[in-house]
Z-matrix of the N, CA and C atoms (Angstrom, degrees):
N
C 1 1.449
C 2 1.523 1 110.09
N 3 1.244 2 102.07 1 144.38
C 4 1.513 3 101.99 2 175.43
C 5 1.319 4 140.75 3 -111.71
N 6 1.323 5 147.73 4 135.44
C 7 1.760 6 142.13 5 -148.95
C 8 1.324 7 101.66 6 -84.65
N 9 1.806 8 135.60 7 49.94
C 10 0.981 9 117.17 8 172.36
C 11 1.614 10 121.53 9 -89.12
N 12 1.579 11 90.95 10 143.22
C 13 1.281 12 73.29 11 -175.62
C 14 1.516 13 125.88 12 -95.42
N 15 1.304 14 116.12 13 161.50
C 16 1.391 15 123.71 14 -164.61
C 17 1.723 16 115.79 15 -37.52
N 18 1.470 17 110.71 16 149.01
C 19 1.589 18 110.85 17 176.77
C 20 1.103 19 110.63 18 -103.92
N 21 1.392 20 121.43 19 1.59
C 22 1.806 21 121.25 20 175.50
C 23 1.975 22 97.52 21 -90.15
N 24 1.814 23 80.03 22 140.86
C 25 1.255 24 118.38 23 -177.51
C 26 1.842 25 94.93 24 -69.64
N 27 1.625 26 106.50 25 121.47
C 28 1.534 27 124.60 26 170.94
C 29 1.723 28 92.43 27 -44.60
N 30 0.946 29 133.63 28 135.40
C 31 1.356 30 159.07 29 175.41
C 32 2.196 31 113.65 30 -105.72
N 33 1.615 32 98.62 31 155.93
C 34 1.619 33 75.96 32 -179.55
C 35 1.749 34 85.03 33 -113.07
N 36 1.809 35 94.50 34 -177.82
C 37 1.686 36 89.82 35 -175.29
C 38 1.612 37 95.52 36 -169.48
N 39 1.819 38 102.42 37 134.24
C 40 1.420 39 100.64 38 -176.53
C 41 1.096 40 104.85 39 86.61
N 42 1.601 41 106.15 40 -148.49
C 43 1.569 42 127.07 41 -160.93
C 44 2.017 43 104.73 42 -57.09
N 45 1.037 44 82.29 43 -51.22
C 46 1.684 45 97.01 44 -174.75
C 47 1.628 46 105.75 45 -49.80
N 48 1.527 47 122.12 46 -61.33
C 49 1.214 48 134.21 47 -175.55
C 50 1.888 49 102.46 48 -49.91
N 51 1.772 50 105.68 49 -47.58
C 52 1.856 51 109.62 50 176.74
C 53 1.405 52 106.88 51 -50.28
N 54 1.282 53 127.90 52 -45.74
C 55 1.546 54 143.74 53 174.21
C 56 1.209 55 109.41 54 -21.21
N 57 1.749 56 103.15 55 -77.55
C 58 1.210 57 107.30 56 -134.79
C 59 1.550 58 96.88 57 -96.21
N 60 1.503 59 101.02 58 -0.56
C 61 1.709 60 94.50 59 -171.61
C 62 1.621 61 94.90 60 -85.11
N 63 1.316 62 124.30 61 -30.82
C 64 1.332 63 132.48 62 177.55
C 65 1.495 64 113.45 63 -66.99
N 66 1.778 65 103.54 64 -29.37
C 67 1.625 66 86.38 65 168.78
C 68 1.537 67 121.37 66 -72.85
N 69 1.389 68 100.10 67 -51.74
C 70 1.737 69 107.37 68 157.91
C 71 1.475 70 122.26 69 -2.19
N 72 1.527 71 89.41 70 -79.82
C 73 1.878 72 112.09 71 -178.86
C 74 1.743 73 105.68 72 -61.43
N 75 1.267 74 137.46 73 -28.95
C 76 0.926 75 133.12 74 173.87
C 77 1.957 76 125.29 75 -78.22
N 78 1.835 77 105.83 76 -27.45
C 79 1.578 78 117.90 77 171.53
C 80 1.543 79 82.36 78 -69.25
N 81 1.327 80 114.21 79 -77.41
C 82 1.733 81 117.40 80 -144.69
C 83 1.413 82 101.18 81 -56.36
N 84 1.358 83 123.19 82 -19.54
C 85 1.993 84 109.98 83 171.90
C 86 1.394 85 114.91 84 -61.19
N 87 1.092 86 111.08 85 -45.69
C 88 1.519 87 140.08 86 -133.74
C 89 1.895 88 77.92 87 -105.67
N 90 0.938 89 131.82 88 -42.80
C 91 1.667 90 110.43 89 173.07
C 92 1.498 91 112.80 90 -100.60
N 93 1.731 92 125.35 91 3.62
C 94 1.360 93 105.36 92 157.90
C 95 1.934 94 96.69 93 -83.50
N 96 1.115 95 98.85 94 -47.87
C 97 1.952 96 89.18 95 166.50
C 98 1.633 97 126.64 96 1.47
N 99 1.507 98 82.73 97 -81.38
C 100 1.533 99 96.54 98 178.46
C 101 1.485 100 121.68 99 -67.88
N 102 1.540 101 106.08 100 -16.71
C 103 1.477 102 96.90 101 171.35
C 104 1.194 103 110.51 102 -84.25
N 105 0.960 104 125.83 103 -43.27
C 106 1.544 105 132.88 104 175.70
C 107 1.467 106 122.42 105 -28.76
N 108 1.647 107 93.47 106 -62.83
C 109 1.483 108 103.57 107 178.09
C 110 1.611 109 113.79 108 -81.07
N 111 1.193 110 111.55 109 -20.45
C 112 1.629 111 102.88 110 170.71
C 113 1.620 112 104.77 111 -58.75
N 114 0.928 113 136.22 112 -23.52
C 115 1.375 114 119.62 113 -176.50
C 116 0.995 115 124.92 114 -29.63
N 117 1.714 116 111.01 115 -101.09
C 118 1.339 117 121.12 116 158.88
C 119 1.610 118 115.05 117 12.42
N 120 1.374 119 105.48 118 -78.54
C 121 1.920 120 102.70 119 -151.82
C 122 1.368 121 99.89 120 -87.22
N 123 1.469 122 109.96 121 -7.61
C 124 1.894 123 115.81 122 168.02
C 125 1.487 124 107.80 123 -69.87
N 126 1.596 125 124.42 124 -17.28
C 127 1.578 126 120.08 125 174.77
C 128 1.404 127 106.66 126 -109.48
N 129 1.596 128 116.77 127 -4.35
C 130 1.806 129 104.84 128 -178.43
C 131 1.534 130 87.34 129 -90.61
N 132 1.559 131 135.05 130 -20.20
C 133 1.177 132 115.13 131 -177.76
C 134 1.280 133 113.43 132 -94.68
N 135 1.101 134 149.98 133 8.12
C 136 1.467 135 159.89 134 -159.74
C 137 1.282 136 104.21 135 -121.21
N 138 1.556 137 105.01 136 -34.99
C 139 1.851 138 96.13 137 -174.47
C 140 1.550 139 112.00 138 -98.28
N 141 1.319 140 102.04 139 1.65
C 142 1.462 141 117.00 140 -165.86
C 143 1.605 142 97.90 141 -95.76
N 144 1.602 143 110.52 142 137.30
C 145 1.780 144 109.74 143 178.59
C 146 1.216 145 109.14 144 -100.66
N 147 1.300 146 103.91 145 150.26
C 148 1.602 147 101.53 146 -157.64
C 149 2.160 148 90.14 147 -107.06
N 150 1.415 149 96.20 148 129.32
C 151 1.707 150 103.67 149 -153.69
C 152 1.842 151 106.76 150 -95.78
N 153 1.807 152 100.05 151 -0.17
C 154 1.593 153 87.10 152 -155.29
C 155 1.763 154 97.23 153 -95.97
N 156 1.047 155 111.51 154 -165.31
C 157 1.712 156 106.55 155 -178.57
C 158 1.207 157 116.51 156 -47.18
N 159 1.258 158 123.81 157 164.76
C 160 1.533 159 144.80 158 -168.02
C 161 1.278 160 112.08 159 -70.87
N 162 1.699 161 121.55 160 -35.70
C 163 1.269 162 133.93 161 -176.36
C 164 1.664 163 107.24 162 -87.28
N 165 1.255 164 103.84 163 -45.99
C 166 2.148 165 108.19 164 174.52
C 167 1.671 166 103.09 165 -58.28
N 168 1.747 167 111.33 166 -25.93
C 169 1.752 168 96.22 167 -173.26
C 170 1.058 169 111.80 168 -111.08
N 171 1.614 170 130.15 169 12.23
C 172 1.137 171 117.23 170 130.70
C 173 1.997 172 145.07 171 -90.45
N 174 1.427 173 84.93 172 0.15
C 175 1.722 174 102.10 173 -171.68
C 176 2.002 175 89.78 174 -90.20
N 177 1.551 176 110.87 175 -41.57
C 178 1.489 177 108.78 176 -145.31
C 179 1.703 178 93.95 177 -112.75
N 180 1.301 179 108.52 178 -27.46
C 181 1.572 180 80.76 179 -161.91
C 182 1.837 181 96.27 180 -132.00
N 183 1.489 182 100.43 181 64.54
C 184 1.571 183 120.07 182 -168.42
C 185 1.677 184 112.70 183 -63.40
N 186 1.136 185 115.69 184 126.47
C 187 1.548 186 118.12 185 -153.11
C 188 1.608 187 137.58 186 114.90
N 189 1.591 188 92.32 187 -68.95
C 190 1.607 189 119.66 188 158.50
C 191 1.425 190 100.55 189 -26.35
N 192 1.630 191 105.76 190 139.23
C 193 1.683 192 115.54 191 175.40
C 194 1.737 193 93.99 192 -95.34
N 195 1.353 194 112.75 193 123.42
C 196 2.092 195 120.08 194 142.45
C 197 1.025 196 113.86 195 -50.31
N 198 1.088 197 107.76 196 152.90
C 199 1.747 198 126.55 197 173.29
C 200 1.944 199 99.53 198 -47.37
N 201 1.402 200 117.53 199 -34.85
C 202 1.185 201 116.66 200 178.14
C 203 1.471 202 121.32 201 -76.16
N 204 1.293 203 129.40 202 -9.88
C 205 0.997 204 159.00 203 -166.34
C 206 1.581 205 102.95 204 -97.39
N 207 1.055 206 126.89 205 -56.06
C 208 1.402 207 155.43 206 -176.49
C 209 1.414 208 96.58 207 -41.05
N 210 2.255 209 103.25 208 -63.09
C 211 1.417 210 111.48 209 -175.28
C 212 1.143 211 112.42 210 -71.74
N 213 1.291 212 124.06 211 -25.78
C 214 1.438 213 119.47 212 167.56
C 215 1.396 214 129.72 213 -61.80
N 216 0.845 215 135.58 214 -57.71
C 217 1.524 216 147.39 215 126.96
C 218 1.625 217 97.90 216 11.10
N 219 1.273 218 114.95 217 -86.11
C 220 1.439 219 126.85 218 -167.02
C 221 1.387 220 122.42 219 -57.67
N 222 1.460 221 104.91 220 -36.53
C 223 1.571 222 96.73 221 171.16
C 224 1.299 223 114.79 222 -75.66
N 225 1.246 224 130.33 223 -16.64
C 226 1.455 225 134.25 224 -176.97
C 227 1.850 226 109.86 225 -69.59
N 228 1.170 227 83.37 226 -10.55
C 229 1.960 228 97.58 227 -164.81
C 230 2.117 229 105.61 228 89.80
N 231 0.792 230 140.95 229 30.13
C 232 1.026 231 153.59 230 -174.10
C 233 1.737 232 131.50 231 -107.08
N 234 0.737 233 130.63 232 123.98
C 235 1.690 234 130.26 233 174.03
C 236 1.524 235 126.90 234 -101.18
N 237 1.261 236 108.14 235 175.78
C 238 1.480 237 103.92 236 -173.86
C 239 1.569 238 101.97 237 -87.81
N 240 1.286 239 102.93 238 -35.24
C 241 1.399 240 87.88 239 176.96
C 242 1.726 241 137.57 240 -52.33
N 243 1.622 242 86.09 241 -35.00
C 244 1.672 243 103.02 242 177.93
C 245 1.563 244 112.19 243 -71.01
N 246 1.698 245 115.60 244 -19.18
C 247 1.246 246 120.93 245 -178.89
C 248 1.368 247 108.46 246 -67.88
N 249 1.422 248 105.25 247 -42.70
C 250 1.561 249 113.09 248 175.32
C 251 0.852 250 139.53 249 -52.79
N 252 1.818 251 111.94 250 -39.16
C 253 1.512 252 119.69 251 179.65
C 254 1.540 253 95.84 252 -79.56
């Protein structure tokens, strides 16, 4: 006979297993959370045009539509708002 040792994966059990499922449930709240609430200011900044030079709104405010952006948008048939969502 031979001393091999087992191919099943160590498992948790009990207190330990209550743990970790509670830590689980406590990461995954806590980062739909933050997605949740990022919403909101993820569409006041997206729909919002960013007004300062050409070079600050692409270094600082990456995403944000320019006034050139704006016209682009529009001739396509398109809005800022729809850019946002």
């Amino acid at each position: 006979m031979s001393t091999r040792a087992s191919s099943y994966p160590a498992t948790l059990h009990g207190r330990l297993l209550l743990l970790a499922r509670a830590a689980w449930v406590v990461v995954a709240g806590t980062a739909l959370a933050i997605l949740i609430f990022s919403v909101p200011s993820s569409y006041e900044y997206y729909s919002s045009t960013c007004t300062a030079v050409a070079g600050v709104c692409s270094e600082r405010a990456v995403g944000q539509v320019t006034p050139e952006g704006v016209q682009a948008l529009r001739e396509v048939g398109l809005s800022v708002r729809f850019y946002a969502v």
